[in-house]
N, C-alpha and C positions, 0 to 999 in steps of 0.2 A: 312413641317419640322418635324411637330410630327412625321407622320407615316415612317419616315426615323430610318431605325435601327442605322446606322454608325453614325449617325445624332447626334441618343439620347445618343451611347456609347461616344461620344468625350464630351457631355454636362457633362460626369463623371468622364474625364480623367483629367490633368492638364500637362503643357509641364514644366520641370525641366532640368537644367542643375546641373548632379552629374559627381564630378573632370572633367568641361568641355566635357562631354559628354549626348547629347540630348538625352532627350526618355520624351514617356509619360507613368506616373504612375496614379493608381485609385486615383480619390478627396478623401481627410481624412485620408489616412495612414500617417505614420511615417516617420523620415527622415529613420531611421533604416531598417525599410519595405522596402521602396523605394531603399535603396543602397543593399539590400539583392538583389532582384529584377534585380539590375545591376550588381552584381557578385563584391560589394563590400564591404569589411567587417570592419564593427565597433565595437570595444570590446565594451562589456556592463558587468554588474556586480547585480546593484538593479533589471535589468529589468528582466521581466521574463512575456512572454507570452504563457499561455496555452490555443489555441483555442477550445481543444478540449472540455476542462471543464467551459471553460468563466469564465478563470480568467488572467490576464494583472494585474502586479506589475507598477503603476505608479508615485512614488516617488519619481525618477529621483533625487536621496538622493548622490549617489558618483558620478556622474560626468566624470564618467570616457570614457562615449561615446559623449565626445567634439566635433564641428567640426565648421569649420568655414560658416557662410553668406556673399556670395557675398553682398557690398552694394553698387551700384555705382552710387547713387548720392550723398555720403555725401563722399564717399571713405574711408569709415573707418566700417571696417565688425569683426560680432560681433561674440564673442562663444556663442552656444544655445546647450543642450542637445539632441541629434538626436533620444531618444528612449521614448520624447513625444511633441516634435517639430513636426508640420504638416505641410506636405507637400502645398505649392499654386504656383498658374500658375507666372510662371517667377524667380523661387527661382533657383540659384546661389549654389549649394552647395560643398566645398573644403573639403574632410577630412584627409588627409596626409601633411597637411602644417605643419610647423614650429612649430608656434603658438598651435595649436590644439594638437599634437602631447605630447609639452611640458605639456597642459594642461593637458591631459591624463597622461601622467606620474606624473606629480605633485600631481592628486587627488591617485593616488596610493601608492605613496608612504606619502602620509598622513594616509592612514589608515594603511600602514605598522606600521608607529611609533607611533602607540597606537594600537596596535597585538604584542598579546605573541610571542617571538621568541621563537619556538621550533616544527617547522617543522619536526622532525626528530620523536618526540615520539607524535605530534597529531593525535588523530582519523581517520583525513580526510586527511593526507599526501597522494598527488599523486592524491589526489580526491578532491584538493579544488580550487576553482573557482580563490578565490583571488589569491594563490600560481601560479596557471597556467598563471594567466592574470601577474603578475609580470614575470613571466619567457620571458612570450609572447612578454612583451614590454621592457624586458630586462635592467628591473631595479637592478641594481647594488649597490646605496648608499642614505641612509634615512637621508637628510639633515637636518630634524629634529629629533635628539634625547634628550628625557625628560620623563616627568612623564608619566604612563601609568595608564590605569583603574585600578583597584585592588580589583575584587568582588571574595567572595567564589563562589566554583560552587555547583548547588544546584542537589544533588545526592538523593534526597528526596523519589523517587518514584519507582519503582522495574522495570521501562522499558525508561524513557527520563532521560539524562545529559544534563541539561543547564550550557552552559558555558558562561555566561557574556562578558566576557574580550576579549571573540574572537566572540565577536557581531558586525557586522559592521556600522549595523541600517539601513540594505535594505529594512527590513520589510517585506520579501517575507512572510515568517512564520506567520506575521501577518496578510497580505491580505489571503492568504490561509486557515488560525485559523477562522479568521470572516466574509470572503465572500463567498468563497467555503465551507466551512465545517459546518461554521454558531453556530459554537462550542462559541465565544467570549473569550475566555481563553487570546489570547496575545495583549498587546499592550503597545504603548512607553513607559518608566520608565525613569527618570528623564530628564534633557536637555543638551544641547551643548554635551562639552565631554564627562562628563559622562553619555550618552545616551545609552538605550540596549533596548530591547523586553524580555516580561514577563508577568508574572501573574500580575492581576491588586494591586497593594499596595507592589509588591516583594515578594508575600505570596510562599510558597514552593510549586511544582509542585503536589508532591503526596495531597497538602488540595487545590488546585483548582478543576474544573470539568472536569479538561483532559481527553477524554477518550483516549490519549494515541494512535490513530488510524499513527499516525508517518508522515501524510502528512508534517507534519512542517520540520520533519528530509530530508525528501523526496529536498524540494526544499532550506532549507537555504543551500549557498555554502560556507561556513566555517563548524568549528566544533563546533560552538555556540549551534548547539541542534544534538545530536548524541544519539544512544541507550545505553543502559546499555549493558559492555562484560562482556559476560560470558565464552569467551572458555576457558581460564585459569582455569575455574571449571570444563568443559569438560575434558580438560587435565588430572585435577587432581584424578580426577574420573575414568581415563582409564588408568591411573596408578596405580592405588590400587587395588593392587590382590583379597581383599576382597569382592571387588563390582561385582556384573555382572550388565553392563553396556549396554544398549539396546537403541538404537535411533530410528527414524518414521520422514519420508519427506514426509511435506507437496503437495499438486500435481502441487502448482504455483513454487517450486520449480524446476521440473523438464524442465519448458519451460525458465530459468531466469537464473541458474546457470553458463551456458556457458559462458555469457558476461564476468563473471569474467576474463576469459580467453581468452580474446576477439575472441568469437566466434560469429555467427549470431545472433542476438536476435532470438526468435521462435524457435532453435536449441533446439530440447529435449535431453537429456543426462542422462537417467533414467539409465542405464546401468552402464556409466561410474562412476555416483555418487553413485550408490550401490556397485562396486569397488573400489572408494578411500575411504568411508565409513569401509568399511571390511577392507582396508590396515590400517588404523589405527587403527583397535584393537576392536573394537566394538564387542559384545558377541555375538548381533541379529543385523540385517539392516532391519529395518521393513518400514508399506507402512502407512502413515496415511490415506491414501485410505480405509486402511479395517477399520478406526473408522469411516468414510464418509461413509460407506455400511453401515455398525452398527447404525450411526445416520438416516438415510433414514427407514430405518427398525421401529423404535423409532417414528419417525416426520410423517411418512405419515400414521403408526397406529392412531399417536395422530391425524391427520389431517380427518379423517376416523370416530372417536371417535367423535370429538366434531360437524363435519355434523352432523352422526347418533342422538345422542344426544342433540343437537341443544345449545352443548355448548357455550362458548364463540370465535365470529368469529370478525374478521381474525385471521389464525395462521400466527406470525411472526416468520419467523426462526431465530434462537438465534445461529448462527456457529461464529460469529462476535465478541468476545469482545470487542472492540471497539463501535459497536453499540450500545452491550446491555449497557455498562456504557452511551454511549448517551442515551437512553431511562430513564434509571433510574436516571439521573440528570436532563433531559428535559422534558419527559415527564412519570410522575410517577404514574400519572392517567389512562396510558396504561397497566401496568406493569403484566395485567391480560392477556394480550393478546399475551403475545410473547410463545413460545412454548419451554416447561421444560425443553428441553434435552441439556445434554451437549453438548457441542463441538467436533467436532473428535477426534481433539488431545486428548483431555482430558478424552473422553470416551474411546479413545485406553491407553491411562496411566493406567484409571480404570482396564480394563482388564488385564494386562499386569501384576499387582499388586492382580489379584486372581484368574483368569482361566489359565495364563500362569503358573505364579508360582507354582499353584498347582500341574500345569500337569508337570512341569519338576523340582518340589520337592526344588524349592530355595525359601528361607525367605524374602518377601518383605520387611523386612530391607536390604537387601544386595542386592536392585535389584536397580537401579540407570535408572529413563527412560529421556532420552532426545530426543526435540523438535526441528527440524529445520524448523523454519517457516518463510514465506513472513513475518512477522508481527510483530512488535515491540508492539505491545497490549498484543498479549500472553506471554511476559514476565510477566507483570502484573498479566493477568488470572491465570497460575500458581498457584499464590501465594493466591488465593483469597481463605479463609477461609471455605466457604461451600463445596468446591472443594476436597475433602480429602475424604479419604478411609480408617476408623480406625484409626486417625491421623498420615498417609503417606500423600504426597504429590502423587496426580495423578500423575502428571509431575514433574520432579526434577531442569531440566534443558532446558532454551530455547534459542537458539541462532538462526539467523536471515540467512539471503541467501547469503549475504554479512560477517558475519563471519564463514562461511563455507568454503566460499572462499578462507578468509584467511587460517584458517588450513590448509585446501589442500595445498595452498603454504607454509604453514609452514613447514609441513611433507614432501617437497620435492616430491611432490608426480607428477610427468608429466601426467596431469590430459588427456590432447588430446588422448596420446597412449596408456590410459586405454583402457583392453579390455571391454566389457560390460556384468553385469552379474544382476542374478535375485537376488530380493527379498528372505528372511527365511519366511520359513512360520511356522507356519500358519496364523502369523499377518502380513504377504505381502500378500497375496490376496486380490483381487481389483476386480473393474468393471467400465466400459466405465462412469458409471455413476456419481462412485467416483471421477475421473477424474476433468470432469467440473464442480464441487466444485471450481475449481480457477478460477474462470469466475463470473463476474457478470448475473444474472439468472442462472447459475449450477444450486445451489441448490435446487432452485424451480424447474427445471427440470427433476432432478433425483427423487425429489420426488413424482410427478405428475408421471412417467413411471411406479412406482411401484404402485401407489393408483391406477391409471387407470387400470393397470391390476386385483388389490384387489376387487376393487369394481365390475367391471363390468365380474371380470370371464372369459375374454376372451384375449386370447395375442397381444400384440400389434404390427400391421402389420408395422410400423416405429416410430423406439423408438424419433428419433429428434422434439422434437416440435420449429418447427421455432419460430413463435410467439413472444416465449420466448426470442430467442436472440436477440444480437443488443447492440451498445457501446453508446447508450443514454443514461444517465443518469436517467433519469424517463422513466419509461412506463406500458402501461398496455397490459392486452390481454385476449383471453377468449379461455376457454380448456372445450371440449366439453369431459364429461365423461358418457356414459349411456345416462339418460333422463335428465340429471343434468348438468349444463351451470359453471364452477367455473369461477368467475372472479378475476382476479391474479395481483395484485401490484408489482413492482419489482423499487427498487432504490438504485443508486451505489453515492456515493457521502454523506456526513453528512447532506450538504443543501438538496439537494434531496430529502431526509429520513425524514428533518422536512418538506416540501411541503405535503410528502404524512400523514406522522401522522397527521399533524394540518387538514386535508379533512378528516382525522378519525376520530377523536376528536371531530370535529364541525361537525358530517353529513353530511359534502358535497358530501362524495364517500363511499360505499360501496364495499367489498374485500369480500373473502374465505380464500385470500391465499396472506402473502405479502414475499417476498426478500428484505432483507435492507446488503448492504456490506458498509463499514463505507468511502475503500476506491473507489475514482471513477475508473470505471471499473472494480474494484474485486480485490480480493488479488495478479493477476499476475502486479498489480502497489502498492502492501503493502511498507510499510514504512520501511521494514525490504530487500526487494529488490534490485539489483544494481540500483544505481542511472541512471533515466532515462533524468536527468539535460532538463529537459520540453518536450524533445520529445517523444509521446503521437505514434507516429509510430512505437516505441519500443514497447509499451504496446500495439499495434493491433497486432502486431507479434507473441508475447506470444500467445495474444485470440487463435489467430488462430493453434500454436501449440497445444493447451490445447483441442480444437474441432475434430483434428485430431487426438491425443493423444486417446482419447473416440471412435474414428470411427475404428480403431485399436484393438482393444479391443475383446475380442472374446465372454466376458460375457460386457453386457452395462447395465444389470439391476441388483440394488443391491439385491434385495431378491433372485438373481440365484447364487449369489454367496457361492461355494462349501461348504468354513469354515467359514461364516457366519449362514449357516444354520446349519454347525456340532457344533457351538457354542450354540443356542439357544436351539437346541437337547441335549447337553451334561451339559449345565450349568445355561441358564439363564432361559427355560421354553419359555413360550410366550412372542413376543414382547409386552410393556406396560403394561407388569406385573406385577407382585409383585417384583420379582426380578428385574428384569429391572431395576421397578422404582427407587429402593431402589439402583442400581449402577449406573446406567447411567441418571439420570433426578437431578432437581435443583432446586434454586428457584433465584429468585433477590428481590431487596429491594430497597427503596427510598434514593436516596442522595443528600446528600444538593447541592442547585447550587449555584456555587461562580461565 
């Protein structure tokens, strides 16, 4: 019987009956799993399962995926939640009865009548879980009406709006905050009704240790945690004669956009989005790809620097707001180790606020730069006081991939029957390399293709380093450069990122070279992204745009790029310079953890 395959596979099956129809399902799933399985669907609301990340919301908190248990020897079959009820050999499962049905509507329309009515001007209209699941089950009338929560909403911090009052206490946000992200920022605040998710004591979001990475936005399905808007500042900014007003698309944008518009996930739209970009008014449409070349330039000098000099190793790259505020709230005893240079964005803001200006003679007072990013962090970074240039703002303004969105439909604009056009330069110019920057390992890989070149003097007969890629969360590799072996850390995820620091920290593991992106799999799953509502097959889609994206490309390496180099020639000298440093590099500091 051991050495029987079919033998040992039935020892792991279990026979179920779902709505009177036989099958066998794997021992240990869910009632939910199991009716998926059979092509039958049960609303759910708390639950939320991300296999790709290993994380499962199991608080089975609303109720709303009822169903009935056959019970036929007492004759009287009970309601059990199906999205963490397990499946066993002989189970009975009804879930369109009477009963069940009612039960499911009941638990919704409970949390209706303690939810803001005002569908109309929320955040998340059209995009929210609850709204749709009421539509779905076509509830009509909230047989209970009465008192409602009544908390302010806490607008504390320059990139998350917590809204209490339309919290429904799924807690996804929570499991996500301290299991995946391992950040500890959320959890329950008071009981019964008045129940919500928050900082621990209700403290304000900007004095907890947020960093703000937006996974929380990402999966709660109400507008209980939504970004700070900004395009009404956009607007107003592209209305004032005064301004010359200049934006820069991040490269996770370019694979992500579409959805808006329901089009494929992995649909690049670089074209189109640099022509509804220019139909509304914009002075320049620039590429944050060329601050991506700019920082590679920067990072693999610095990376180059502290080998030769036997500085401090690993170099962490710091493109991440979100991570680097993880690092300097968690661990502050590393803070030597991550590498100076700005940001893209923010290294393209820099410039843009004294090599452009210069060269086309306007006053960075009157130069307005905005950010469209994957990322609800670089609201925050923005604003971060080291970050300034003569006390400008690099960056003025940042809005996310999902309020871009909206514009474009605000402006009417039939985004499909754009035609597609290029980038202004000279701050559009790009390389392959720029590119997968939206990808977890980009970074580390664009900048290994210029070092290896740097160091070793000789061209590189294929710039893709496999090794590098891959949608796991942790990993390592080894990049053979010369006579010299670098071994290379790379983690997408908050949890991840403490694994590998805490083996830095304690000497368990040795690095050259790490990648930290805050969110998992990279910024083309940022917080600032369309809602990928847990499927993870949307974010392999991007990956894979964002890889093609780069194999397209005609320059893949950033130090080949044209006006990169006519930049360093005309303005800033050598990379890691004195110049340089003095624009484009930074520093961080310790912050308290709450």
């Amino acid at each position: 019987m051991a050495g029987n395959p079919a033998a040992h596979q039935d020892k792991d099956m279990v026979g179920i009956k779902i709505n009177n129809r036989e099958m066998k399902v794997p021992k240990g799933i869910t009632i939910v799993e199991a009716a998926h399985e059979a092509g039958v669907k049960i609303p759910t609301l708390c639950h939320l399962d991300l296999h790709d990340i290993k994380m499962v919301n199991k608080t089975a908190s609303c109720r709303v995926c009822m169903v009935e248990l056959v019970d036929s020897r007492s004759n009287r079959n009970k309601l059990v939640p199906a999205c963490v009820t397990k499946v066993s050999e002989g189970m009975e499962v009804l879930t369109s009865t009477l009963r069940a049905i009612t039960a499911r509507r009941m638990s919704v329309e409970l949390l209706l009548s303690n939810h803001p009515n005002e569908c109309f001007t929320c955040p998340r209209n059209l995009e929210c879980e609850l709204q749709a699941l009421a539509h779905e089950l076509k509830v009509r009338h909230i047989a209970w009406e009465g008192e409602r929560m009544d908390y302010p909403k806490d607008m504390s911090s320059d990139a998350i709006v917590k809204d209490p009052d339309k919290c429904i206490y799924c807690r996804r946000c929570e499991t996500m905050c301290n299991e995946v992200q391992t950040c500890g920022i959320l959890s329950g605040i008071s009981r019964g009704f008045n129940a919500f998710v928050g900082p621990a004591f209700n403290i304000p979001m900007v004095e907890s240790s947020c960093t703000y990475c937006g996974q929380c936005v990402q999966v709660c399905p109400t507008a209980a945690l939504t970004e700070v808007y900004h395009v009404d500042k956009v607007w107003e900014a592209l209305n004032d004669p005064d301004k010359h007003v200049i934006v820069q698309t991040a490269p996770a944008i370019r694979v992500a956009l579409g959805e808006m518009f329901h089009m494929e996930p992995g649909t690049i739209v670089t074209g189109k989005m640099v022509s509804a970009l220019r139909a509304m008014g914009f002075n320049g449409v620039f590429d944050t790809n060329f601050g991506a070349d700019l920082t590679i330039m920067e990072e693999a000098s610095e990376l180059i620097y502290r080998i030769k000099e036997n500085k401090t190793l690993p170099i962490l790259t710091s493109c991440c707001p979100a991570w680097v505020k993880f690092i300097e709230h968690q661990f502050p005893e590393l803070l030597k180790v991550p590498s100076t240079c700005k940001s893209p964005h923010i290294m393209f803001g820099t410039i843009a606020k004294t090599y452009y200006a210069e060269k086309n003679g306007i006053d960075p007072d009157n130069i307005v730069v905005v950010s469209i990013m994957p990322c609800i962090a670089k609201k925050a970074e923005a604003k971060r006081p080291e970050l300034t240039k003569d006390e400008h703002n690099n960056v003025d303004i940042v809005v996310t991939t999902r309020e871009l969105g909206y514009m474009i439909k605000e402006a009417g604009i039939d985004f499909e029957s754009l035609p597609d056009s290029d980038f202004d330069m000279p701050l559009g110019e790009h390389t392959g390399a720029a590119v997968i920057f939206g990808t977890t390992g980009g970074v580390i890989e664009a900048a290994i293709r210029t070092a290896h070149e740097w160091m070793t003097g000789k061209e590189l007969e294929k710039v893709e380093f496999d090794q590098l890629r891959g949608a796991d969360g942790l990993r390592k590799a080894e990049v053979q450069i010369g006579d010299k072996v670098l071994r290379i850390g790379i983690a997408s995820g908050l949890g991840n990122a403490r694994t590998l620091l805490e083996d830095i920290r304690d000497g368990k593991d040795h690095y050259d070279a790490i990648e930290i992106m805050a969110c998992p799999g990279g910024c083309i799953a940022g917080g600032g992204q369309p809602y990928h509502h847990g499927n993870f097959e949307i974010v392999k889609k991007r990956q894979e745009a964002i890889y093609r994206e780069d194999e397209n490309r005609k320059i893949r390496k950033s130090h080949e790029n044209p006006e990169i180099i006519k930049l360093y020639k005309e303005y800033l000298g050598e990379p890691f310079g004195e110049i340089a440093h003095r624009l484009l590099h930074t520093h961080f500091e310790e912050r308290e953890r709450i």
